[in-house]
SEGU-310951 format. One record per atom (N, C-alpha, C): x, y, z; residue in one letter. Coordinates in steps of 0.1 Angstrom, whole numbers, plus 5000, padded with zeros to 4 digits. Example, Ala and Ser with C-alpha at 12.3 -4.5 7.8 and 13.67 -1.06 7.14 Angstrom:
<recs>
513249435078A 512349555078A 513249675078A 512849785071S 513749895071S 512950005079S 
</recs>
This chain:
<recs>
815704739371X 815704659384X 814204609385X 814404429392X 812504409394X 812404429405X 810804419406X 810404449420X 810604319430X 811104219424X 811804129438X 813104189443X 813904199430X 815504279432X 815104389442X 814104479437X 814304589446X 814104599460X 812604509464X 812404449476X 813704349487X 814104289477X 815304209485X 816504299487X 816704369480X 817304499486X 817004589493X 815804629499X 815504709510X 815804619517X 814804479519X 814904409533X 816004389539X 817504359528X 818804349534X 819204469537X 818604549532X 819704709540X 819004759552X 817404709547X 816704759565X 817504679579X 817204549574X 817804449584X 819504459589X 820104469581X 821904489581X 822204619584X 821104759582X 821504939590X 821304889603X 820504849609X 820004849622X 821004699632X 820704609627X 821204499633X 823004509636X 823304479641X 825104519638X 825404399635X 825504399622X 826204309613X 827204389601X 826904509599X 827504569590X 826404549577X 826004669571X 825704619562X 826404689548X 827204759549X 828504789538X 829204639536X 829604569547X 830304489548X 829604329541X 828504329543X 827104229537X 827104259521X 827104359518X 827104449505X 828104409497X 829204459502X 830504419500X 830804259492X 831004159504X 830404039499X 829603979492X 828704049498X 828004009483X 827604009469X 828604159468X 829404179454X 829904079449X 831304079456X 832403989455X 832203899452X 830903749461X 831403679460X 830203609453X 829103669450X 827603619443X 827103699430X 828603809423X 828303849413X 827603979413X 826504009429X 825804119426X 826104249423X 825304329415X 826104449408X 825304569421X 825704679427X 825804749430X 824604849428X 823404849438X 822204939432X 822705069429X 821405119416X 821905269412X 821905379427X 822605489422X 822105549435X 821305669433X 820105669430X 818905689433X 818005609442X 818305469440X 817905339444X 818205339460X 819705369458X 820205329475X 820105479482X 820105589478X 819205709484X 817905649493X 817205679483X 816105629489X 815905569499X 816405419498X 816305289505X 816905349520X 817805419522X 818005489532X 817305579537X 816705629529X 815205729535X 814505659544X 814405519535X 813905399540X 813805419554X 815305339557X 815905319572X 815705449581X 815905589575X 815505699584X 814105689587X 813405639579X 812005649585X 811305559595X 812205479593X 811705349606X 812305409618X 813805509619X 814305529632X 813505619634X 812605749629X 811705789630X 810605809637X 809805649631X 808705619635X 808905539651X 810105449650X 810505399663X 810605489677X 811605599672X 811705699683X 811205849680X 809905789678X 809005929676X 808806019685X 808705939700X 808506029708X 809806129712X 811006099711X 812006159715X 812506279703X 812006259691X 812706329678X 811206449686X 809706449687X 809006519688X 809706629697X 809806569710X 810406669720X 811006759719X 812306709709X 813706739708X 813106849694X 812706829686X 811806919678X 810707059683X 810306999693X 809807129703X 810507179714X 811807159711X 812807199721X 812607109730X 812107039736X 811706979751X 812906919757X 813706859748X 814506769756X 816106879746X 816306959751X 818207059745X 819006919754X 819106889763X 820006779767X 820506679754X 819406629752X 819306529740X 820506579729X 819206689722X 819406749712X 821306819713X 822106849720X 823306819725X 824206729727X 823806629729X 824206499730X 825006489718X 823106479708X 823906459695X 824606489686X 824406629686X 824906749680X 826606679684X 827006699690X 828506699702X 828406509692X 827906419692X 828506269689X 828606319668X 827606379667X 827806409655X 829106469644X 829506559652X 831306659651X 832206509647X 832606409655X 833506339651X 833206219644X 832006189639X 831806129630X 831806219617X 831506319613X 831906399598X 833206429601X 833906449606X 835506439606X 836306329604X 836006209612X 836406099608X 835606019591X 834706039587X 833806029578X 834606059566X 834706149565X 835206279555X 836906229552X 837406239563X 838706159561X 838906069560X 838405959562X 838405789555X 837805769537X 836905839537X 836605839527X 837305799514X 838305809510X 838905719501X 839605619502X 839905559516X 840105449520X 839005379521X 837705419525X 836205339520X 836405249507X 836105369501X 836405329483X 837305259483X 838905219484X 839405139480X 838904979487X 838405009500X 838304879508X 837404789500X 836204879499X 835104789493X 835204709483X 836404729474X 837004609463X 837704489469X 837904509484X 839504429490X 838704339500X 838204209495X 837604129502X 838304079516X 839204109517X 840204049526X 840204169538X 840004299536X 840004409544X 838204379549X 837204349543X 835904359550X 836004249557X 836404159555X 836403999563X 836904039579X 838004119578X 839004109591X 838104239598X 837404349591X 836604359600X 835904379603X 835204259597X 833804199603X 834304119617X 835704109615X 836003969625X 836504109635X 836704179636X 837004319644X 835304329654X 834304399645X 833404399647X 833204269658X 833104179652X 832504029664X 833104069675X 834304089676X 835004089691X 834704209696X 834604299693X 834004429696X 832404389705X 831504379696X 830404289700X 830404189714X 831404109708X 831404009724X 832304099739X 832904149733X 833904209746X 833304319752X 832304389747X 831804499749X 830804459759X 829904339756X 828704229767X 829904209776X 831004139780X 831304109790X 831504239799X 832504349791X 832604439798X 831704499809X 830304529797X 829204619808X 828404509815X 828604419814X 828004239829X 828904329840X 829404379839X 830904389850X 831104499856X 830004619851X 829704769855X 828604719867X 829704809878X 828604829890X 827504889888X 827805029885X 826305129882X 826205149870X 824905159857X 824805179847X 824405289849X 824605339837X 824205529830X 822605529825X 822205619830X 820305629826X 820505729814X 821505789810X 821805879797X 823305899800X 823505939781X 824805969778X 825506109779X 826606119785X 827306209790X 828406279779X 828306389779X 829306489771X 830406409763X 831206369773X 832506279768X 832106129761X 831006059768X 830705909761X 829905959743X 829306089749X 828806119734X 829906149721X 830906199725X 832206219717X 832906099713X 832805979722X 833305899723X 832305819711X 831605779716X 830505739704X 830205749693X 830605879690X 830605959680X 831705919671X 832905889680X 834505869672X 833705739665X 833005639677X 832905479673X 831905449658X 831105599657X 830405599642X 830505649628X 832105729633X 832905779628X 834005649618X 834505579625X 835505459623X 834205359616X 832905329618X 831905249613X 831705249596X 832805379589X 832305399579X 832805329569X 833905229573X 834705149568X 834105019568X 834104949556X 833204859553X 833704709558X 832404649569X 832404549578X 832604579594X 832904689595X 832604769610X 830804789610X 830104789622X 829504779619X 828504949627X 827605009617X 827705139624X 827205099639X 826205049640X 825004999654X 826004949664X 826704879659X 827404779667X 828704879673X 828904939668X 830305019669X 829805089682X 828505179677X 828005269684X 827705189702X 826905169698X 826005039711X 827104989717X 827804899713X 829104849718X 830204989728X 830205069719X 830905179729X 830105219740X 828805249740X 828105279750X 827905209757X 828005059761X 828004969772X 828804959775X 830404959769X 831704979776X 831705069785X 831005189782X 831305309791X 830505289802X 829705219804X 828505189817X 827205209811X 827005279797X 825205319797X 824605179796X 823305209803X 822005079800X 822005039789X 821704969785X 821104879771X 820504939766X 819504959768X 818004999759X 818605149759X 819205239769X 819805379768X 820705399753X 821805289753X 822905259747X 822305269731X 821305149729X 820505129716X 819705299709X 819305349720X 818205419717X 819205589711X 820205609720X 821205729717X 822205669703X 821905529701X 822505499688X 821705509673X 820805469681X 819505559666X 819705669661X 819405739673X 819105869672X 820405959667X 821705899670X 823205949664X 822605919646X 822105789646X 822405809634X 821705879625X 820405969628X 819806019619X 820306119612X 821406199618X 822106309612X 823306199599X 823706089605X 824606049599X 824206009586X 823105939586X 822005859576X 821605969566X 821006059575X 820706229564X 822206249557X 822806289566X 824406399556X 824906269543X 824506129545X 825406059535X 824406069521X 823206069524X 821906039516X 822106179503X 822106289516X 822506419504X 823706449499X 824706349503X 826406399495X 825906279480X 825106199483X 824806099472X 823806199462X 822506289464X 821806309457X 822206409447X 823606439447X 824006559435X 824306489428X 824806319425X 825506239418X 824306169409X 823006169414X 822406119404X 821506129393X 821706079384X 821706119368X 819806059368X 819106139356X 817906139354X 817905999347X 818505899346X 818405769336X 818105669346X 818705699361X 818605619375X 817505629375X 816705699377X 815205719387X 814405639380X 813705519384X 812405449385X 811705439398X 810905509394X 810105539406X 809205389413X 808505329407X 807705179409X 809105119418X 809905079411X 810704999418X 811105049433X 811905179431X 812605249443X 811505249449X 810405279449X 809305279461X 809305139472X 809305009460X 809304939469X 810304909476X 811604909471X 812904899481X 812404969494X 812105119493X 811905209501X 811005149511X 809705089510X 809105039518X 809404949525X 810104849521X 811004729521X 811604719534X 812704869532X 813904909538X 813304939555X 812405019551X 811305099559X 811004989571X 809904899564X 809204779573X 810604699581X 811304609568X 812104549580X 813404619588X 813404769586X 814304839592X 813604829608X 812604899610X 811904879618X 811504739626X 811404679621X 811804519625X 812804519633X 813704539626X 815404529630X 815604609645X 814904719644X 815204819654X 814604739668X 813504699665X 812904629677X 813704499685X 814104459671X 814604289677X 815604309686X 816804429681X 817904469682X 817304499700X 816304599705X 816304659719X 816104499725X 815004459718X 814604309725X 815504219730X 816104199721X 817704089724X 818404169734X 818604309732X 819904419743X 819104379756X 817804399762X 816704349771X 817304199778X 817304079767X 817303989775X 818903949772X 819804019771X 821003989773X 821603869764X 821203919750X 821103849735X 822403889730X 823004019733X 823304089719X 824504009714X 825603929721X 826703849719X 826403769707X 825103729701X 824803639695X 825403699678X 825103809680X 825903889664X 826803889665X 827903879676X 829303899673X 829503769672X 829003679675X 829803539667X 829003489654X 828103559651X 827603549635X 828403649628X 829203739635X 830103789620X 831903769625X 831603719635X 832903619633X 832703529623X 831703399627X 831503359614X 831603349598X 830803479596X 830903529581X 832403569578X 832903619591X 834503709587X 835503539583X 835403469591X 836203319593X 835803299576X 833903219575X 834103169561X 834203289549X 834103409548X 834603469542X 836203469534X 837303429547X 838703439547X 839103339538X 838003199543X 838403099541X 838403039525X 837703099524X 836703099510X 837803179498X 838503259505X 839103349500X 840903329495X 841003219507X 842003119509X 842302979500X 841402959500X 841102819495X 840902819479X 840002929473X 839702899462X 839503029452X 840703149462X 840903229456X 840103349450X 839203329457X 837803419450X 837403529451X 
</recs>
């Protein structure tokens, strides 16, 4: 692998973990339909380290707390959103695998995801009182929604976030308890990957730079994503993967590809 390849693979997995676009579903496609072969997985390990480390550095202050015990509320939350995503996780899992071949299954949804995205902004415009934190049941509930994300073109962020404004939480509440879900999520997938990889994978030059890549514009991503939830942006993804889901179909329709 070069170090453009490996770079333009961090940046797309930093940008597409965090952004709700899906980036299994980006992946996916872009298998399918631009020939790209599939990084080793040493490579995509890592590059996920990547993304853990930007949610990290983003919400430093709250992992510290929750690390010196300060905040057990938190640290409950997630624990409780975490249970139904490795259950549902665990059980989809070979319907993952088959999907990711079936261009026609990521397209529809992606196009799931958009409307999820846009219906989920009207919804919480329409909540009298918003939630200053997430509650026992919305954390379960959230939990299901990053659970079902594992299926490629759902989108994890979006799934997440999206369910937490349905239910009443604030924006920036909604974004910030979706991070933080996913650091267990992002960990447990990273280590069911690291038994699988063979000593012929590992280049270290390259994988670094993905890693940093992934790192920088994950972190990017994380910002834009509060920024836009702030000024009442976020609808703008769900009709860019409507979009992608439409020319996707079409493409798929038309010239059989």
């Amino acid at each position: 692998m070069s170090f453009i390849e490996a770079i333009s693979l961090g940046v797309v997995q930093g940008l597409t973990e965090f952004l709700p676009v899906s980036s299994s579903g980006h992946l996916a496609l872009a298998q399918h339909y631009l020939g790209l072969r599939e990084p080793q997985l040493f490579f995509d390990v890592m590059v996920h380290v990547g993304t853990l480390m930007a949610i990290l550095l983003a919400f430093r202050e709250d992992v510290l707390r929750m690390l010196r015990g300060k905040d057990w509320y938190l640290f409950g939350m997630i624990c409780l959103g975490t249970v139904p995503t490795a259950v549902i996780g665990f059980t989809l899992r070979r319907f993952v695998e088959e999907a990711m071949i079936r261009v026609w299954i990521v397209s529809a949804m992606l196009f799931v995801t958009g409307i999820v995205l846009i219906s989920s902004s009207l919804i919480a415009r329409k909540a009298i009182k918003k939630l200053d934190r997430v509650t026992p049941l919305r954390s379960l509930a959230i939990g299901v929604a990053q659970g079902v994300a594992v299926i490629p073109g759902i989108s994890r962020s979006g799934m997440t976030i999206s369910t937490a404004l349905a239910l009443g939480v604030k924006g920036e509440e909604a974004a910030r308890f979706s991070f933080l879900l996913s650091i267990p999520a992002i960990l447990g997938a990273a280590l069911l990957e690291v038994k699988d990889i063979g000593a012929n994978e590992i280049q270290i030059a390259p994988t670094l730079s993905g890693m940093i890549a992934a790192f920088v514009s994950g972190f990017i991503a994380i910002k834009l994503l509060i920024s836009m939830l702030r000024r009442g942006r976020y609808t703008v993804f769900g009709y860019y993967c409507l979009a992608i889901a439409f020319l996707s179909l079409l493409l798929n329709l038309l010239f059989n590809l």
